[in-house]
C-alpha positions in Angstrom: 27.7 -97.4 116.0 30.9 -95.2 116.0 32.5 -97.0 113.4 28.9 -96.6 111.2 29.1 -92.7 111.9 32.8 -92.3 111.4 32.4 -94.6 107.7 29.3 -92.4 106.5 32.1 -89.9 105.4 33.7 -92.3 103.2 30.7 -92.5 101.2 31.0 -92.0 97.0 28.8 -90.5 94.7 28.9 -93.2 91.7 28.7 -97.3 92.3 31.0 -99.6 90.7 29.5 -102.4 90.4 27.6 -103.2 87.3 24.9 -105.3 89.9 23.0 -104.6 91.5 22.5 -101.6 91.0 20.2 -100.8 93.8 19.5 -102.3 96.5 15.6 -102.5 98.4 15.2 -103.0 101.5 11.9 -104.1 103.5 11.9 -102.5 106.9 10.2 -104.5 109.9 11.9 -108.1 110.2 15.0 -107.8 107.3 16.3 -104.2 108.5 15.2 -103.8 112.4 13.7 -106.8 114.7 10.4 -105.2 115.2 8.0 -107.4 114.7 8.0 -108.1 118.6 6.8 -104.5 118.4 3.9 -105.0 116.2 3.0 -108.3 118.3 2.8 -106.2 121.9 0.6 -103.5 120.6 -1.8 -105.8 119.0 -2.4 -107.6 122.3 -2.7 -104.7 124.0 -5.4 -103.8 121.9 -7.0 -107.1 121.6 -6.9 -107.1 126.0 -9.0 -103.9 125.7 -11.7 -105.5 123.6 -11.7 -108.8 125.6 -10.1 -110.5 122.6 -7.3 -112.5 121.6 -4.5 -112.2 119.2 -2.3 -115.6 119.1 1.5 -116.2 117.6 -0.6 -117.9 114.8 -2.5 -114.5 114.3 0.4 -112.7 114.2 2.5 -114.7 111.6 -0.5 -114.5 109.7 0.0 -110.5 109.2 3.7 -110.4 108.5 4.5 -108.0 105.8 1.0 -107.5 104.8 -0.4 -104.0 104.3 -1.0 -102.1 107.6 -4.4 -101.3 106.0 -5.1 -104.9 105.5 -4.0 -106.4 109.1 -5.6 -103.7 110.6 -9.0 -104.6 109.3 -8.7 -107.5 109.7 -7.8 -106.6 113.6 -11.2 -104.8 113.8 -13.4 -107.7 112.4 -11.6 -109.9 115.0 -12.0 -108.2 118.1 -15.3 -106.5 116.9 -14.1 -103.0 117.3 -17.2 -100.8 116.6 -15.5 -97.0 118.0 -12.6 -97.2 116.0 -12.0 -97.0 112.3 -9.4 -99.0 110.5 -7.3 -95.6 110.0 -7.8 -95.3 113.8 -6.7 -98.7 114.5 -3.7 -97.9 111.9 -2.6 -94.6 113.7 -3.2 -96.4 117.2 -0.1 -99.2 116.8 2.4 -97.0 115.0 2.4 -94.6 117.3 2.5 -97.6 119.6 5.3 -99.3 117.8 7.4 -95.6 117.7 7.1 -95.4 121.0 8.6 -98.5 121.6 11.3 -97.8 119.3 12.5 -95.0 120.8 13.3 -96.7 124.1 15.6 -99.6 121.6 15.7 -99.9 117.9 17.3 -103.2 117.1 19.1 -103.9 113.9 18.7 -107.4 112.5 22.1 -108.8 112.6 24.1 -107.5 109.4 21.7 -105.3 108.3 22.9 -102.4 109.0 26.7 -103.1 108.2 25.8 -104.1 104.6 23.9 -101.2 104.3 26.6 -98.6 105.0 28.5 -100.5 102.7 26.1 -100.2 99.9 25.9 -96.2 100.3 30.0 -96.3 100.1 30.3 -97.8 97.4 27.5 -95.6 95.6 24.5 -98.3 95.3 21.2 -96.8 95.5 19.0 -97.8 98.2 15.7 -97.5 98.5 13.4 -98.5 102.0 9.9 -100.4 101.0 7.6 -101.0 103.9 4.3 -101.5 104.3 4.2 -99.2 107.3 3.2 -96.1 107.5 5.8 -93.2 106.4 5.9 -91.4 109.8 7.1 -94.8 111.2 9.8 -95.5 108.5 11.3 -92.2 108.4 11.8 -92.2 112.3 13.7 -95.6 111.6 15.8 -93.6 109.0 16.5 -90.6 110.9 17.8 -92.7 113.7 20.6 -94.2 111.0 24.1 -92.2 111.5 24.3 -91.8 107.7 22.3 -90.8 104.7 20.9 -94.2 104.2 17.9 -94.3 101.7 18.0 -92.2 98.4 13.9 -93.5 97.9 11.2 -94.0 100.9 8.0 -95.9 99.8 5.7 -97.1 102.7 2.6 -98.0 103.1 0.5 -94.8 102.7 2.3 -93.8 99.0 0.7 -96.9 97.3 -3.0 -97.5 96.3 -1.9 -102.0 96.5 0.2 -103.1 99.3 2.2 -106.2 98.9 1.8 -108.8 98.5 1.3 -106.8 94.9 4.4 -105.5 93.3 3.3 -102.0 93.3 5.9 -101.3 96.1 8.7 -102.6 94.6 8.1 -101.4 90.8 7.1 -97.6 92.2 11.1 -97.6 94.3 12.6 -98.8 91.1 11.0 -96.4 89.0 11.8 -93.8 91.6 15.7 -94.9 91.7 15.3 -94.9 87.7 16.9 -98.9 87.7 14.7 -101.7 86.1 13.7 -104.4 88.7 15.9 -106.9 87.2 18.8 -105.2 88.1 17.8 -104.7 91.2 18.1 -107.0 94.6 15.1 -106.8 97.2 15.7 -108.2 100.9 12.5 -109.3 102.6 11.6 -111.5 105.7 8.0 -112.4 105.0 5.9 -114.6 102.3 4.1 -111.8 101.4 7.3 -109.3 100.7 9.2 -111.9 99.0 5.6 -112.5 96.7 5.6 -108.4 96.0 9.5 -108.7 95.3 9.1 -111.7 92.7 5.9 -110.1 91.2 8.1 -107.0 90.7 10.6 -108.8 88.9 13.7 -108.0 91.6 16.2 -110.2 92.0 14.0 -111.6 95.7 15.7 -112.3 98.5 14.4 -113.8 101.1 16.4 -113.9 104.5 14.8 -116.1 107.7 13.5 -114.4 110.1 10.2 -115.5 111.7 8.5 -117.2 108.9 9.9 -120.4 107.1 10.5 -118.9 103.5 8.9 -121.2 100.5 12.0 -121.8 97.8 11.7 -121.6 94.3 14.0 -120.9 91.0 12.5 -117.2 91.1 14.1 -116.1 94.6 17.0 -116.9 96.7 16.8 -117.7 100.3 19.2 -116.7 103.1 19.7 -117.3 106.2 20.7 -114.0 107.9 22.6 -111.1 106.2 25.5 -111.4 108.8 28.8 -111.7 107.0 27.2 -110.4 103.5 29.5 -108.3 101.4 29.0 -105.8 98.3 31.1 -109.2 96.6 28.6 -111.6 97.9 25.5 -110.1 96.4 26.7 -111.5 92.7 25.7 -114.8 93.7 22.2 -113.5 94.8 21.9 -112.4 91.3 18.8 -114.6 89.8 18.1 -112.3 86.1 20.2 -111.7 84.0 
């Protein structure tokens, strides 16, 4: 972490590299190991209702809108006292919590990231959780990391529509096709494609499906600003 704070200095104002030209980043699973967070809260909940909430369960959620997982948590363990938002505001501040305690990076991500802000590539954060959540992930980063937040609150579709992806572009001012987008989950990588990124996918969790309109990854360990040319899919 001291050689992250100590590089933040170094960073420039002007990337260049003709691609990408930004790079967009999902959050839980491709930046930070969290989803281990998501999966304790939700069977803590699911023990105070005298349900259950399986591994299959929670693959089933990853990536998706917290508004969409989270109703679907309430029809499952027939929650009647709660609302969804309720149920929404219940496992971030759940998941925060836990965060506090230890925020694990996913391996590389966090490296290739500083790298990106020195050598002046916009960055923007997509996530499908809520904005209180992602910005305590980005205030815990030693540097200025993101020049665009969009989470889960500051879109009317979630993915696995592109809305998320098309709305950080258009913030960043960079078409989608110049842009590379690192996800974890089926549904991310279907928003990223939809959007028209160039869609990474990097294993995490889920087995990632393969196709001629995404690349697939297995970590981002190693990755350098010179390696994301051959991620390049549009040209």
């Amino acid at each position: 972490m001291k050689t992250l704070v100590q590089g933040a200095t170094r960073l420039t104002a002007m990337s260049k590299n003709p691609f990408p030209m930004a790079v967009l980043w999902d959050l839980d699973g491709t930046l930070i190991d969290s989803e281990h967070y998501w999966a304790v809260s939700q069977n803590r909940l699911a023990q105070q209702y005298g349900a259950t909430w399986t591994e299959e369960d929670e693959r089933g959620v990853i990536g998706s809108s917290l508004y969409d997982s989270s109703a679907l948590i309430k029809t499952k363990f027939g929650i009647q006292d709660r609302s969804v938002q309720d149920i929404i505001d219940h496992l971030t501040d759940e998941v925060i919590e836990q965060m506090r305690a230890s925020l694990p990076w996913r391996p590389g991500a966090l490296e290739l990231l500083l790298s990106l802000r020195q050598e002046g590539i916009k960055t923007a954060l997509v996530t499908m959780s809520m904005r209180r959540m992602a910005m305590a992930v980005v205030d815990s980063i030693p540097f200025s990391a993101f020049d665009v937040v969009v989470a889960g609150d500051d879109v009317k579709n979630g993915k696995p529509h592109p809305e998320p992806y098309l709305m950080a572009a258009d913030l960043l001012g960079v078409e989608t096709k110049h842009c590379i987008a690192f996800e974890d989950s089926i549904t991310g990588l279907t928003s990223a494609v939809a959007a028209g990124t160039n869609a990474v996918g990097v294993t995490n969790m889920l087995e990632l499906p393969t196709g001629v309109d995404r690349k697939i990854i297995d970590s981002l360990h190693g990755l350098t600003i010179e390696g994301l040319q051959e991620l390049r899919i549009h040209v």
